[in-house]
C-alpha positions as CSV (number, residue, x, y, z in Angstrom):
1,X,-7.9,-17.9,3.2
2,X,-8.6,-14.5,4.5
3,X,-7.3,-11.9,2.6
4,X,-5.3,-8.8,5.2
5,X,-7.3,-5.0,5.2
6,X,-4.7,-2.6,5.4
7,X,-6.2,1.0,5.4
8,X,-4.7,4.0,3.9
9,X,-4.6,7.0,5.7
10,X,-3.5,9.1,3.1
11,X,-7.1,10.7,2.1
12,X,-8.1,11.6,5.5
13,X,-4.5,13.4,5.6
14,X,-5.3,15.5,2.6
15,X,-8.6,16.2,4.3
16,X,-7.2,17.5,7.2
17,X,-4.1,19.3,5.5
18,X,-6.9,21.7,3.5
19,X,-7.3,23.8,6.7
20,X,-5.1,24.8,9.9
21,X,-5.2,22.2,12.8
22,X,-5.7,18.3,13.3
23,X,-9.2,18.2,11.9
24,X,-9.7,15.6,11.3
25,X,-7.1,13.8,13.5
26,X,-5.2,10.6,11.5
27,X,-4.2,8.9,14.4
28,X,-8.1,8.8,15.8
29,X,-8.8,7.3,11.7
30,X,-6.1,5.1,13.0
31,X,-8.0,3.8,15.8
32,X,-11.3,3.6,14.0
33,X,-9.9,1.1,10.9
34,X,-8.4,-0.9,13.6
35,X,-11.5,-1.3,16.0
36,X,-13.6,-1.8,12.6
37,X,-11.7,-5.1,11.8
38,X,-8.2,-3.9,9.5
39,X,-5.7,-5.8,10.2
40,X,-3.2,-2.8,9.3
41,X,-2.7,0.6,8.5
42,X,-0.8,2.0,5.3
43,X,0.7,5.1,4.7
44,X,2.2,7.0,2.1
45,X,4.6,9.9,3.3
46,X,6.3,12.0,0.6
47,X,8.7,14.6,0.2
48,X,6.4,17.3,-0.6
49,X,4.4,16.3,2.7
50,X,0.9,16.9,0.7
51,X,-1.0,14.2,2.9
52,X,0.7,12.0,5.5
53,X,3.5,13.9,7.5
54,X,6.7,12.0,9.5
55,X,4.8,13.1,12.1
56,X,1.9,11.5,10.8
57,X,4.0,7.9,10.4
58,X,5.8,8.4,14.1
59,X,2.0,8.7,15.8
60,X,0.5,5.8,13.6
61,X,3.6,3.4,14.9
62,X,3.0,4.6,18.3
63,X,-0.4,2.8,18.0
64,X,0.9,-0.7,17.9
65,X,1.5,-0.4,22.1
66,X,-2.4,-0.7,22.0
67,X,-3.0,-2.3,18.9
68,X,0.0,-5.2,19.1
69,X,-1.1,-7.1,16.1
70,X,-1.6,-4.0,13.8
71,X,0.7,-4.2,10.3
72,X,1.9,-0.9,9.7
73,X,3.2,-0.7,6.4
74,X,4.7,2.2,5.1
75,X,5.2,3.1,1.3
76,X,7.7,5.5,-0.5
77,X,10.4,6.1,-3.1
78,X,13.4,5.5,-1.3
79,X,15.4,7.4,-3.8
80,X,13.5,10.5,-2.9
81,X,15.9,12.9,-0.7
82,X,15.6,14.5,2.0
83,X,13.5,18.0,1.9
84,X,12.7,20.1,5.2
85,X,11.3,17.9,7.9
86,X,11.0,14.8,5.6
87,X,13.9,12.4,6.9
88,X,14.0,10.2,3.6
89,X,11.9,6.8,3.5
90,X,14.6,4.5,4.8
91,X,15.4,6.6,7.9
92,X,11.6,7.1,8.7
93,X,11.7,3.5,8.6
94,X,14.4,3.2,10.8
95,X,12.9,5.6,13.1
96,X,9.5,3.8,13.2
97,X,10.2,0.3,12.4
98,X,7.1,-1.1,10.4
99,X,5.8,-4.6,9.9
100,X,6.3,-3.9,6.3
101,X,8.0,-1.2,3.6
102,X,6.9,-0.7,0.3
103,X,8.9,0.2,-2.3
104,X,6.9,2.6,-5.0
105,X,8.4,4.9,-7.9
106,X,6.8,8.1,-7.8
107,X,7.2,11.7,-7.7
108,X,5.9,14.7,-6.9
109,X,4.5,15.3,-10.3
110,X,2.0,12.0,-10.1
111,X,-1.1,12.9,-8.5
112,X,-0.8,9.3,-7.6
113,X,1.5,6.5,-8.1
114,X,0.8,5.0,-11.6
115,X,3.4,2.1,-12.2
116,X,5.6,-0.3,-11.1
117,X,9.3,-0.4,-10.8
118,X,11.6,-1.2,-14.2
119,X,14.0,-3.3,-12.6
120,X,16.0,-3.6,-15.0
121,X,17.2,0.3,-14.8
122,X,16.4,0.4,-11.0
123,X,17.5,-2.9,-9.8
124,X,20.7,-2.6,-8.8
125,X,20.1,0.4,-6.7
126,X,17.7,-1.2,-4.9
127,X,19.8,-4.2,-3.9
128,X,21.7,-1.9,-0.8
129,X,18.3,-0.6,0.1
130,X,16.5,-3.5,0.7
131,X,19.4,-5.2,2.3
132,X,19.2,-2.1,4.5
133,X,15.3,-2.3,5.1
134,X,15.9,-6.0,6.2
135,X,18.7,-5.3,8.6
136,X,16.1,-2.6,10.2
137,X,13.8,-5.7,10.6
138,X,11.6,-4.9,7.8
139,X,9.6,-6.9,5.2
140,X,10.5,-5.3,1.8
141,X,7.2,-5.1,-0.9
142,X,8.0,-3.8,-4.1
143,X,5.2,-2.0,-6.0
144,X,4.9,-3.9,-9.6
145,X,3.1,-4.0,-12.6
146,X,1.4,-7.3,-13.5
147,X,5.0,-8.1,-15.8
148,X,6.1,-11.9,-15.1
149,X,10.0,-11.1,-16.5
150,X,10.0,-7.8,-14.3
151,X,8.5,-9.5,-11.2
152,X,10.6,-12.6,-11.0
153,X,13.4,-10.0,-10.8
154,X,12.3,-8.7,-8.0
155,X,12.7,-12.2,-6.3
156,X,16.3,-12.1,-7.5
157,X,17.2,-8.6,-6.2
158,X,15.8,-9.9,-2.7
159,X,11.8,-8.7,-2.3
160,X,9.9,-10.3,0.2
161,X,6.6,-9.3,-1.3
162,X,5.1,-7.6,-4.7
163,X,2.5,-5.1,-4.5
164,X,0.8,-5.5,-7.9
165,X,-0.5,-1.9,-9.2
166,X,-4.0,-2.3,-9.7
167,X,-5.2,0.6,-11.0
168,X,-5.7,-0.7,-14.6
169,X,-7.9,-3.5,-13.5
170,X,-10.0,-1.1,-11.9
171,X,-10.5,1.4,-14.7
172,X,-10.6,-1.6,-17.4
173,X,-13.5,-2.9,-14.7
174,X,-15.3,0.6,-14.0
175,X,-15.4,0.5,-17.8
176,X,-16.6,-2.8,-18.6
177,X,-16.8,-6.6,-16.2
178,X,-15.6,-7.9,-19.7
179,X,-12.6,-5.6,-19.9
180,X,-12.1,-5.8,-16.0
181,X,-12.2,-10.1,-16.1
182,X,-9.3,-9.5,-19.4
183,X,-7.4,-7.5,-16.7
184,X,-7.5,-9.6,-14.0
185,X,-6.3,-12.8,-15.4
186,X,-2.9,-10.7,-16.4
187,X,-2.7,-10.3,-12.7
188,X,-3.6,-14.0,-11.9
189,X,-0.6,-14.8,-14.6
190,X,0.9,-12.3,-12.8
191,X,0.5,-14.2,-9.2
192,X,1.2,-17.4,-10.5
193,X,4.9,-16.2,-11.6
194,X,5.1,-14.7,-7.9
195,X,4.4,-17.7,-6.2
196,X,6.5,-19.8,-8.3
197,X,9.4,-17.6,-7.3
198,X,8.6,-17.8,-3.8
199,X,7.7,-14.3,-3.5
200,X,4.6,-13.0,-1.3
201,X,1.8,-10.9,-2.9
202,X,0.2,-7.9,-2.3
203,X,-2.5,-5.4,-4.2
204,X,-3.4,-1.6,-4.1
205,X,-4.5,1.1,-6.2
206,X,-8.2,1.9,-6.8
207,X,-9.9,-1.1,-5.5
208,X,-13.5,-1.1,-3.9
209,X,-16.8,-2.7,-3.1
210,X,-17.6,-3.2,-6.6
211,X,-14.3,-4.6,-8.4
212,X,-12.6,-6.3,-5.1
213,X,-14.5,-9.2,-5.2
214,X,-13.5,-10.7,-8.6
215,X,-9.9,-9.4,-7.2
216,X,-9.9,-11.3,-3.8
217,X,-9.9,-14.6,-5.7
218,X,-6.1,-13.5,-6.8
219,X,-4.1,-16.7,-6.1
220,X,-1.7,-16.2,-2.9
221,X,-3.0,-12.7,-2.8
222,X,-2.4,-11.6,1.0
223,X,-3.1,-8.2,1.5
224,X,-5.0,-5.3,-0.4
225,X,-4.2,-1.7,1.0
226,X,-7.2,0.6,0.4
227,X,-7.4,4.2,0.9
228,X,-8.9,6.3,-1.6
229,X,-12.5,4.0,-2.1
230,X,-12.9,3.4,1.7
231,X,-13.1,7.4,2.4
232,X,-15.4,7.8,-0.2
233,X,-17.6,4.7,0.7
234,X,-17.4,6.2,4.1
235,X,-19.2,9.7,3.2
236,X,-22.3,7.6,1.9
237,X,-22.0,4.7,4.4
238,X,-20.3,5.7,7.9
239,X,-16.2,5.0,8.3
240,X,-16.7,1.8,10.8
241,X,-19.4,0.3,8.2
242,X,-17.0,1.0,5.2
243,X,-14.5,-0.5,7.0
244,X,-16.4,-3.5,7.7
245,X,-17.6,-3.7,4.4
246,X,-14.8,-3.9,2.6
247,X,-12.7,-6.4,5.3
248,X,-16.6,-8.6,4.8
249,X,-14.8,-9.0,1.3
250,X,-11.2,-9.8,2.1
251,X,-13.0,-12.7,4.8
């Protein structure tokens, strides 16, 4: 079964945030992943507005009149407040109404996100906002490490999806194929205790050309949202041939 591309804009963001202007423009990256063969686009707006901007996520939605089969999946803490022209994740949600909304707890001291949610502290503060993502129309994901107990809890607090944090397989894999193939069947345990609960499953974090294909044989895994690879794949290979390169692997 083929796996779902969504693209992360968030790189070519940071890129064009390091000058004045729209160069380069996200909404025209937008376009390109699309025409290339993604079935989606993913973003990553936060409060500190260092890459993607609300403005940013309005444009990106607005794409779906030409693109009506796009996934537009947008990610965020949804704890974070409100700071300057950053509405909070829920209301940009409401506002923009994605396919998809991805639950992830970071701040603005990660570079990066670099876990999963501990659902037993954050739980039960979830439960309102993802009752409230639904009633918007939204699929909920909620961005987990590869923790059967934790993620089974996420089934019971009313996740559509898991996004399972990948950035340890890739490191362990960069490292070693030994260490990566030890990481990856904790993630296939991982899955299994996802389906079994009936939840859907997504991936992310560091992926590429050279670790995604021992990945894409995850069982029930559905979507991979890639970003940070892709734009550097891109400088060596073109953005359209990246693009293709990588959805070659999710086929």
């Amino acid at each position: 079964m083929a796996i779902d591309l969504s693209v992360n804009l968030n790189k070519i963001a940071l890129i064009r945030n390091s000058r004045e202007g729209n160069y380069p423009d996200v909404t025209a990256f937008g376009k390109l992943s699309l025409d290339a063969g993604a079935a989606g686009l993913t973003v990553h707006p936060r409060p500190d507005q260092r890459h993607i901007t609300p403005d940013d996520v309005r444009n990106l939605a607005a794409l779906r009149t030409e693109y009506p089969r796009t996934e537009f999946n947008i990610e965020g803490n949804p704890f974070a407040p409100a700071r300057g022209t950053y509405p909070g994740l829920i209301e940009l949600v409401a506002e923009t109404n994605p396919e998809q909304c991805t639950l992830v707890p970071d701040n603005d001291t990660q570079k990066t996100s670099d876990h999963g949610f501990d659902l037993k502290t954050d739980g039960e503060r979830l439960i309102p906002l993802i009752e409230k993502l639904h009633s918007i129309g939204a699929r909920v994901s909620l961005f987990m490490d590869p923790d059967p107990e934790q993620i089974a809890l996420a089934k019971q607090i009313g996740a559509d999806r898991i996004e399972l944090y990948t950035g340890p397989y890739a490191w362990a894999f960069g490292r070693n194929k030994e260490e990566g193939e030890q990481q990856f069947l904790l993630h296939k345990a991982a899955a299994e205790a996802a389906l079994l609960c009936g939840l859907g499953i997504n991936a992310g974090h560091d992926l590429n050309l050279q670790n995604l294909p021992l990945y894409s044989q995850l069982p029930g895994l559905q979507e991979v949202s890639i970003g940070h690879a892709l734009t550097v794949d891109a400088l060596l290979m073109g953005y359209s041939e990246a693009v293709a390169a990588y959805r070659a692997i999710c086929d």
